[in-house]
C-alpha positions as CSV (number, residue, x, y, z in Angstrom):
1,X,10.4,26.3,-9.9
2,X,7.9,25.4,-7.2
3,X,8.3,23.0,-4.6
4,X,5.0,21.3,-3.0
5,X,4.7,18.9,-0.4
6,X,2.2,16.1,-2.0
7,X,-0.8,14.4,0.2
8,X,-2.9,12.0,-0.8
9,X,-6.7,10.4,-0.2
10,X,-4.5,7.5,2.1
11,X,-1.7,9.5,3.2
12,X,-1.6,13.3,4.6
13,X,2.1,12.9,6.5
14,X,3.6,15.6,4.7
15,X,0.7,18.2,5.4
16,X,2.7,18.0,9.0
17,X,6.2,18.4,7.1
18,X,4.8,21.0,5.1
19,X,3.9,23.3,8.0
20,X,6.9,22.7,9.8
21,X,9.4,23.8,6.6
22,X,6.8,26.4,5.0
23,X,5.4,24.5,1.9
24,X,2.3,24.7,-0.1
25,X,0.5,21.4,-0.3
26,X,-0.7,19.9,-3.5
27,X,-3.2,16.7,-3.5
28,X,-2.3,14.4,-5.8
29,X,-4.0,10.6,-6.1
30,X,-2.3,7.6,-6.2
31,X,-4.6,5.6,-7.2
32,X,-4.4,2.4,-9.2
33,X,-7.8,1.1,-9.4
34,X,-10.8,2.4,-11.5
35,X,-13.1,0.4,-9.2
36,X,-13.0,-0.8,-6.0
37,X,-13.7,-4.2,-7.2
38,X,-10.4,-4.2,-9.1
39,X,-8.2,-4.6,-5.9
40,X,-9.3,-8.1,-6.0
41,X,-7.7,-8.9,-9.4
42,X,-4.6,-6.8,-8.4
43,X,-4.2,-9.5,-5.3
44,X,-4.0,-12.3,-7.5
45,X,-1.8,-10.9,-9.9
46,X,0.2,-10.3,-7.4
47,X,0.3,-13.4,-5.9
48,X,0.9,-15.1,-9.0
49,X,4.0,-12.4,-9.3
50,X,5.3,-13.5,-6.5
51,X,4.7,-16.9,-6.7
52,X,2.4,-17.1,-3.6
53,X,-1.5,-18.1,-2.4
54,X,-3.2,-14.7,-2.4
55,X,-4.6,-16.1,1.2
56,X,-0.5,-15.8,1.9
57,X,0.2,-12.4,0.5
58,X,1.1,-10.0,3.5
59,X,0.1,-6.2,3.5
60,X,3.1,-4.8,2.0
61,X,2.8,-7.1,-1.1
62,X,-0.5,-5.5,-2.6
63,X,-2.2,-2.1,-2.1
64,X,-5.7,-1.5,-0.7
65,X,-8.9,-0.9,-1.9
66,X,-8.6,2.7,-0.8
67,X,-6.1,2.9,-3.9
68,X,-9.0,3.5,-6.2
69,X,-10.0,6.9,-8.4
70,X,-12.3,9.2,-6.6
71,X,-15.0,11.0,-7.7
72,X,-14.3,15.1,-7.4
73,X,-16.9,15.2,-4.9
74,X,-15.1,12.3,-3.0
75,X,-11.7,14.6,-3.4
76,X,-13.3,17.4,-1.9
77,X,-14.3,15.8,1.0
78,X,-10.9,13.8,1.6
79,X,-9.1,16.9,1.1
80,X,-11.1,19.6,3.0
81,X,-8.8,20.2,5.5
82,X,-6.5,21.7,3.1
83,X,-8.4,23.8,0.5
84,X,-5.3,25.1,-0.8
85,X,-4.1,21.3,-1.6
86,X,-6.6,21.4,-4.4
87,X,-6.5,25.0,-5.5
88,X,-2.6,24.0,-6.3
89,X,-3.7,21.4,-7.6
90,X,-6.1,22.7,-10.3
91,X,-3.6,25.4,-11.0
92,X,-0.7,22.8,-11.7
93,X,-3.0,21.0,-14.2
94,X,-3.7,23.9,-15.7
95,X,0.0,24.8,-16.4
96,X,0.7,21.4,-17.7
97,X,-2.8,21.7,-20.5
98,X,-0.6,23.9,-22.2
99,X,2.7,21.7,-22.5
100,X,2.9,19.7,-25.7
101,X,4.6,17.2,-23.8
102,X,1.0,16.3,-22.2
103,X,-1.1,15.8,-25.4
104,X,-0.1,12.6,-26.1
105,X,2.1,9.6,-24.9
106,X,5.7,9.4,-25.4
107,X,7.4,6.9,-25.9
108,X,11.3,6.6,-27.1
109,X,12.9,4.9,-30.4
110,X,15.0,2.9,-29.2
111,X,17.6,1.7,-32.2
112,X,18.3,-2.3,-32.6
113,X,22.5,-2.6,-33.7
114,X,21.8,-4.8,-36.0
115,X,18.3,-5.4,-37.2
116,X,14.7,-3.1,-37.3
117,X,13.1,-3.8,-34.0
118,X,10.6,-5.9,-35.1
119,X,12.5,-8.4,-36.1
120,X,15.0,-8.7,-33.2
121,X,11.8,-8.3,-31.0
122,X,10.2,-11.5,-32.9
123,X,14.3,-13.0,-32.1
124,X,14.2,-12.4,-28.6
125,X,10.3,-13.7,-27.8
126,X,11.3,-16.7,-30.0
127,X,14.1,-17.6,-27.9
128,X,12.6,-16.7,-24.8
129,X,9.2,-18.9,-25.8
130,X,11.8,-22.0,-26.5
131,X,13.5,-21.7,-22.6
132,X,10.1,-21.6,-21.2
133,X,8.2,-23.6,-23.3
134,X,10.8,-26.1,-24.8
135,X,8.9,-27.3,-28.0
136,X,6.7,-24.5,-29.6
137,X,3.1,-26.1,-29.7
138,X,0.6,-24.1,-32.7
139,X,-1.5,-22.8,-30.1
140,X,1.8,-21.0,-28.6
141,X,3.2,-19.7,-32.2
142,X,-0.2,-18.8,-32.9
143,X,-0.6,-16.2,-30.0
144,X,3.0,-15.2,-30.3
145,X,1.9,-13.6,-33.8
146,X,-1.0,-12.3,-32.9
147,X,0.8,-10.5,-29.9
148,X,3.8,-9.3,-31.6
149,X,1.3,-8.4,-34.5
150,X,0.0,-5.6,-32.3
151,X,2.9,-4.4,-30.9
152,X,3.9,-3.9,-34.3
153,X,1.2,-2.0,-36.0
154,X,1.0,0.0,-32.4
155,X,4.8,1.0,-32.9
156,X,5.9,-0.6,-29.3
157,X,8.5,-2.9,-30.9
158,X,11.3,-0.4,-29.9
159,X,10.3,-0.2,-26.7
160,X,9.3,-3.6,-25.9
161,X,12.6,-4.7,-27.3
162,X,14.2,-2.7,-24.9
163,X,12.5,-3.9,-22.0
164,X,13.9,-7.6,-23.0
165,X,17.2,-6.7,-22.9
């Protein structure tokens, strides 16, 4: 087992760290944004989050617009300082083609006690609709269904029901 120190396109700290203790560098992104444009929805889900104006939201409660993919050619130039960052990189990804593991998502079954998860995942949003809603309008049972009707057919009732607990 390898261990890498990890830069990326907004932070290159540990390429000091890494010289200092003897470590390869890998680039890795840490992006959350397909477009730039996107930070702006990401501030005011945030402030909503957080229960805040997004003209009050301070740094340290959303991320930048620099937290966006880059284009290879983008990564190149960010990274050109440290050619091997990427060459580890590439040969990490590699590696990790050829692991099951990586051809698909996982997610775990999670087993209800009592009842199959759908049902005690219907329970739980029920009850949870009731505390914040009070009186269950059609509208709101409606959208419940059609919500829980897709977790459903996707198989994420065991895991959403876990989430709730």
């Amino acid at each position: 087992m390898s261990l890498y120190a990890a830069i990326t396109p907004v932070n290159f700290e540990a390429a000091t760290h890494a010289k200092k203790l003897n470590l390869p560098l890998i680039a890795i992104e840490d992006a959350l944004f397909i477009d730039r444009s996107d930070s702006e929805v990401h501030k005011v889900l945030r402030a909503m989050a957080l229960k805040k104006t997004v003209g009050s939201l301070t740094q340290a409660e959303y991320v930048t617009k620099e937290h966006v993919f880059h284009t290879k050619e983008e990564y190149e130039r960010i990274f050109s300082p440290w050619p091997t960052a990427l060459t580890n990189s590439e040969r990490i990804a590699s590696i990790c083609r050829d692991i099951p593991l990586f051809s698909s998502f996982v997610f775990p079954n999670y087993q209800s006690m009592n009842k199959n998860n759908a049902v005690e995942l219907r329970e739980r949003v029920l009850k949870g609709a009731h505390i914040r809603y009070g009186e269950i309008s059609d509208g709101i049972m409606d959208r419940i269904e059609y919500e829980l009707s897709i977790i459903n057919k996707k198989g994420f009732a065991p895991t959403f029901s876990s989430w709730m607990i």
